[in-house]
Structure formats: C-alpha cells, structure tokens
C-alpha positions in Angstrom: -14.8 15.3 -26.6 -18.0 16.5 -28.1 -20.8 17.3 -25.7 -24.0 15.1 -25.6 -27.2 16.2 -25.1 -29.9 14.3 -22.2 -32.1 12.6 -25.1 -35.9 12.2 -24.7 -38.4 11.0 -27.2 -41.7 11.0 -26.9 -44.6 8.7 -28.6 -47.9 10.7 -28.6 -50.7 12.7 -29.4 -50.0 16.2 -30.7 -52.5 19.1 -28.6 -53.2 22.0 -30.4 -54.1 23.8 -27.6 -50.5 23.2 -26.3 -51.1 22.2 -22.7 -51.1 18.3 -22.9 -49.1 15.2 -25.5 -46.4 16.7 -27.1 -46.7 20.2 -26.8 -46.5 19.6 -22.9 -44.1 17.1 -23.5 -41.2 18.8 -25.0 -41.7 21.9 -22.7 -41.2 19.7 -19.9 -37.9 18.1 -21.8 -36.7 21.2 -21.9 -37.4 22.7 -18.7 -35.9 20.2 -17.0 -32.4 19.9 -19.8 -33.0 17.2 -22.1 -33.2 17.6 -25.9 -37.0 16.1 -26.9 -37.6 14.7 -29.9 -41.3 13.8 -31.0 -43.2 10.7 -33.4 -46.5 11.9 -33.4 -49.4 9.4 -33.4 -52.5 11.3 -34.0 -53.1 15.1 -34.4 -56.0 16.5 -32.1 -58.1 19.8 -32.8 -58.2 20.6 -29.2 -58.5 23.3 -26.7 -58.7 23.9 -23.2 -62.5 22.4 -23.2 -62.8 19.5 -25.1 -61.7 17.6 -28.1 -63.0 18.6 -31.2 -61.6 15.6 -33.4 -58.8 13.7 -33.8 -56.7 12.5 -36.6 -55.1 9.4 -36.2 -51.4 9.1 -38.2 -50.5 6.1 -40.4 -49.3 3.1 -38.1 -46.4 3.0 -40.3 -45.3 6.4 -40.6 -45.3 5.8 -36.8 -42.9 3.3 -37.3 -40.8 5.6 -39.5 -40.8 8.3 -37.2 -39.1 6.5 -34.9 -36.8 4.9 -36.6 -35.5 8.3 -38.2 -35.0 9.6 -34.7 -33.5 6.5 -33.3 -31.2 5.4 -36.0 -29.2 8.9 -36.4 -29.3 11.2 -33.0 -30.2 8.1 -30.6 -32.5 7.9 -27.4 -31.7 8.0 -23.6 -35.4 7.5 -22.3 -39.0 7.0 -24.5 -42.2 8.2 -23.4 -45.1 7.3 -24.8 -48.4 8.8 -24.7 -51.8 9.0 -26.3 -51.9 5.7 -28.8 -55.6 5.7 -29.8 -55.9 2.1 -31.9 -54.5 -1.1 -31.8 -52.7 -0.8 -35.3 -50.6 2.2 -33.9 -50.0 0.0 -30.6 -48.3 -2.6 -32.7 -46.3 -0.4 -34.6 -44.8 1.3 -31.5 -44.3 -2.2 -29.5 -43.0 -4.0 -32.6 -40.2 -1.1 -33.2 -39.2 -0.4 -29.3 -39.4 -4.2 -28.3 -35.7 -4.3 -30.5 -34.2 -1.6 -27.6 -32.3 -2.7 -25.2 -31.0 -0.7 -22.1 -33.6 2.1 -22.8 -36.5 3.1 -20.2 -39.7 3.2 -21.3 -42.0 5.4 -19.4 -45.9 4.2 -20.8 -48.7 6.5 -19.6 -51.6 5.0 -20.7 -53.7 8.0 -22.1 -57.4 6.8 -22.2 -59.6 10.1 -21.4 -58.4 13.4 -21.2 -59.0 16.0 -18.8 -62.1 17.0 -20.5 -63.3 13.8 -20.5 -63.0 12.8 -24.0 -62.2 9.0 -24.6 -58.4 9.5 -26.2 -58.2 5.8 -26.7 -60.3 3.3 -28.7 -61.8 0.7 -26.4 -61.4 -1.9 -28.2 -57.3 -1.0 -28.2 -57.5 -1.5 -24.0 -56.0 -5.1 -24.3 -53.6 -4.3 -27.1 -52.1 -1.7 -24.6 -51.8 -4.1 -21.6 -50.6 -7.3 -23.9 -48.6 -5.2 -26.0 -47.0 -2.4 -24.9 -46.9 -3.0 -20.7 -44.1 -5.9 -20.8 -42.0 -3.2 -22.2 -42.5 -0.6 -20.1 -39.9 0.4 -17.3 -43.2 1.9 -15.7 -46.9 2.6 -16.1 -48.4 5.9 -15.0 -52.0 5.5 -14.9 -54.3 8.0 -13.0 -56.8 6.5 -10.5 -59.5 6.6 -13.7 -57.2 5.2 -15.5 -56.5 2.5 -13.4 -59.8 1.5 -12.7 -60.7 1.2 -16.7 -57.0 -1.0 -17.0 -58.7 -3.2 -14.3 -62.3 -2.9 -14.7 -62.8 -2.1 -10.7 -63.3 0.3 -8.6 -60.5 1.8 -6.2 -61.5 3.1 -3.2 -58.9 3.4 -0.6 -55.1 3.7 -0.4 -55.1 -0.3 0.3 -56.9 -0.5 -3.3 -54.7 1.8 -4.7 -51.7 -0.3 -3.9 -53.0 -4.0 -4.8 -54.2 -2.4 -8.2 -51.0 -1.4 -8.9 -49.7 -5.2 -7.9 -52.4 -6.4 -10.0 -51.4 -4.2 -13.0 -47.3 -5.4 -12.8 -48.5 -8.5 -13.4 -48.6 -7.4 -16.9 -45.2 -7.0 -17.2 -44.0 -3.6 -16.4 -40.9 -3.2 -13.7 -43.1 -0.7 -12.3 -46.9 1.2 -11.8 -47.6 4.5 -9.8 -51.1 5.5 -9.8 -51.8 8.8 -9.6 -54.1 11.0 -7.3 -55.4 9.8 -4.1 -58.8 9.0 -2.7 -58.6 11.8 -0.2 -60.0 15.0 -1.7 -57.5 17.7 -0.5 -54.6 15.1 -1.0 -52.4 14.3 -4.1 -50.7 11.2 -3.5 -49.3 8.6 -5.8 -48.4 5.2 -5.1 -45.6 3.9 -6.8 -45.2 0.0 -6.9 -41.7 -1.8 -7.4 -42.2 -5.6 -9.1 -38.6 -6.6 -8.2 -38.3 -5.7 -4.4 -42.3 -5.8 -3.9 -42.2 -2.4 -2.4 -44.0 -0.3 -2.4 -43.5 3.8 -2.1 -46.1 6.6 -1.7 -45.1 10.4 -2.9 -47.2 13.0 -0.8 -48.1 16.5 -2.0 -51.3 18.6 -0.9 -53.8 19.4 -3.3 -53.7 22.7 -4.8 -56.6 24.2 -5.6 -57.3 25.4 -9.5 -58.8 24.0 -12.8 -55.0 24.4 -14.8 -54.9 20.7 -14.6 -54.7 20.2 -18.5 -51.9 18.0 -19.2 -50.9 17.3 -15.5 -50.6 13.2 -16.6 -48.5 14.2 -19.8 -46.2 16.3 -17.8 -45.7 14.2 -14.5 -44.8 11.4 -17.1 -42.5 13.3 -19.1 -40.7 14.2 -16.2 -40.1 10.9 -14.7 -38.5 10.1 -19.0 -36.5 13.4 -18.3 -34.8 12.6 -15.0 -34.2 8.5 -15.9 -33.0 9.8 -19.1 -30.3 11.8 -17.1 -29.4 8.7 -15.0 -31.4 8.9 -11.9 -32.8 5.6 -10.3 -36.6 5.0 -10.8 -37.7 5.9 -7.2 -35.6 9.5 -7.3 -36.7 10.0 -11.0 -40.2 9.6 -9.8 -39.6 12.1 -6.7 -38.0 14.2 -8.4 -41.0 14.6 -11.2 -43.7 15.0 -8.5 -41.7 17.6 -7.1 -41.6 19.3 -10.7 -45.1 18.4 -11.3 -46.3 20.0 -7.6 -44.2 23.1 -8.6 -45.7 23.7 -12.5 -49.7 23.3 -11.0 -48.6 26.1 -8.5 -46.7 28.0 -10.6 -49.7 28.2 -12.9 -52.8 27.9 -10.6 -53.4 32.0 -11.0 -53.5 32.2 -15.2 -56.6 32.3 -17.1 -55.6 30.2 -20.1 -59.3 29.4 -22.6 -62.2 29.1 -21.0 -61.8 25.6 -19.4 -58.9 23.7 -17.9 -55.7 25.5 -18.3 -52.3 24.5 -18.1 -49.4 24.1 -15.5 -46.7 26.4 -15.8 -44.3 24.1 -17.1 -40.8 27.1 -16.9 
C-alpha cells in the first residue's frame, strides 16, 4: 500500500510579507504534517505595517484552481481565508457546495492586523448567505464578530450568544476569538447540534508578532480535522499550537510593525 499524505487546501489571500493567508497557511500545514495545497484569491503587496494594495484574481480562475487540486490529488480538510468580493464568494461556494464528507474551516477575513479592510463591504452578506451554511465552523475574532453582527460584544455572556446568533446562519460551529479581559486569550467555541458550548483558556502574551495569528489558529484547526480529530480536540489542539507559535516568536524583530508567530 502506497502512503497518503494529511491533505489541506487552503482558499485565500496570498501575503507578501509572509506572516498571514497563504504564506502562514501552508507553514502551519506543514508544521503540523499535512501536505497544503493553495487557490489563491487575491495577491496583496503587504508588509508587516499595512497593506499597500491588493489584487483581486479572476473569480473563475478561482474556480479552476480548485478544481485542478481537487479533481487529481484530492482534499481532507478546506480552509478558506481572505475572499474580498462577492463574485469570488460565489465561485468558491458554488464549487465546494458539490463536496461532501469534507470540513470546511471559514475564517472570515474582514480587516487585517493593520487594520486594513481585507473584505469589500458590500460582500458581508454574500459571506454569511453564501459561504456560512457550508462551513463545518466559523472563526471570527471578537472585531470580526461584531461587523458579522453589527453589535457590540462586551462580556463573555455576549461572546457566547453572538456566536448562537451567528450558527443560525448555518455553520455546525462558531468560536470567537480573544476575550474581553485584557491579559486573557480566550475563545469560545459554540456547538449548533448539542447547544454547548466550550471555552479554550490561554493567558495573554505580551508582544506585537500577532500578524497572522487568525490565519494560523484557523489553519490549524483544517490541519488536525484533516488528520481525523473531532471538532472540539481539533480546536484544542490548534489553540495549543497557536499559544505555542506567539511564544515562540514574541522575542524576533521581524519589519517595523506587527511580526509574525513562529510557526516551526
């Protein structure tokens, strides 16, 4: 018998500064021992600061991107990132809505750590109608989160009803990231089918490498499903990884701005 490889695709933005989208992606994929495979969706001139411009790619060579990968080597687990319109939204949900058994991991990029709006706001609701019923789980930060809903989240109760609120668009499952507490990281993961819900605790570490912290905690949580593990040890298991890289990589001076984790 031939061996087979974990395989992980990821639908998103490509970084040129390589700490966030697909750059962080694959490292992650590969740190943690699945093969990553990439259809990129827009190409950003980007660096640890801000985003200079962006690029968006042809809806359909979208399409065809996936298809190439999907159709020869095959997919255990998709993630998909930074979208930016509604006509790359529909591409992606009209090709991966004709999956079946695969988990879908949707983090839905809308600023980046610099603050830069990565998604068009008028694309919002083509993400939640679109693209959510798919998803095995959303992975919005607390920002994030509040934009989806158009509210304001201020307390772990809030945390948890908004991620109640945003199942209800279809998606087995929402953790919101980053607690209301200052020196406390927690998520809050939300299971539709047993209405449970699960919080993941780490202690904030202090440092500005937080470039590509969303991209990474969500390719991680594509990487351990992808290898079989159940949703709420898949997610553990990635906030453990995620705790780990911003440690690992508090120390470096990467650019002038936010840095990245230490994804090896």
């Amino acid at each position: 018998m031939k061996k087979k490889y974990f395989r992980t695709l990821t639908i998103a933005g490509s970084d040129s500064g390589g700490g966030a989208g697909i750059q962080a992606d694959l490292k992650t994929f590969s740190a943690l021992g699945c093969f990553g495979m990439s259809a990129i969706t827009c190409l950003t001139a980007q660096n640890t600061q801000k985003v200079v411009a962006i690029q968006p790619i042809d809806a359909n060579f979208v399409k065809q991107q996936i298809d190439a990968v999907i159709t020869d080597i095959g997919v255990d687990a998709i993630k998909i990132g930074m979208l930016y319109n509604a006509e790359i939204i529909q591409a992606v949900a009209d090709r991966l809505k004709t999956l079946t058994n695969v988990p879908i991991i949707l983090d839905p990029v809308i600023v980046a750590t610099s603050g830069d709006l990565l998604l068009k706001s008028n694309a919002i609701e083509e993400l939640k109608t679109k693209l959510f019923p798919l998803a095995t789980i959303i992975t919005p930060n607390l920002q994030e989160a509040e934009t989806l809903l158009q509210q304001k989240i201020t307390s772990h109760q809030e945390m948890e009803l908004a991620a109640k609120k945003l199942s209800q668009y279809g998606s087995s499952a929402v953790i919101i990231k980053n607690s209301i507490k200052k020196n406390d990281c927690s998520d809050c993961l939300y299971l539709a089918a047993t209405d449970q819900f699960l919080w993941f605790k780490a202690k904030k570490i202090i440092t500005k490498n937080t470039h590509g912290t969303g991209c990474t905690f969500s390719a991680a949580i594509t990487a351990y499903l992808a290898k079989g593990y159940d949703l709420p040890k898949a997610v553990k298991n990635a906030k453990r990884y995620i705790t780990a890289a911003i440690k690992a990589g508090k120390d470096y001076q990467t650019g002038k701005g936010n840095g990245p984790v230490k994804h090896f």
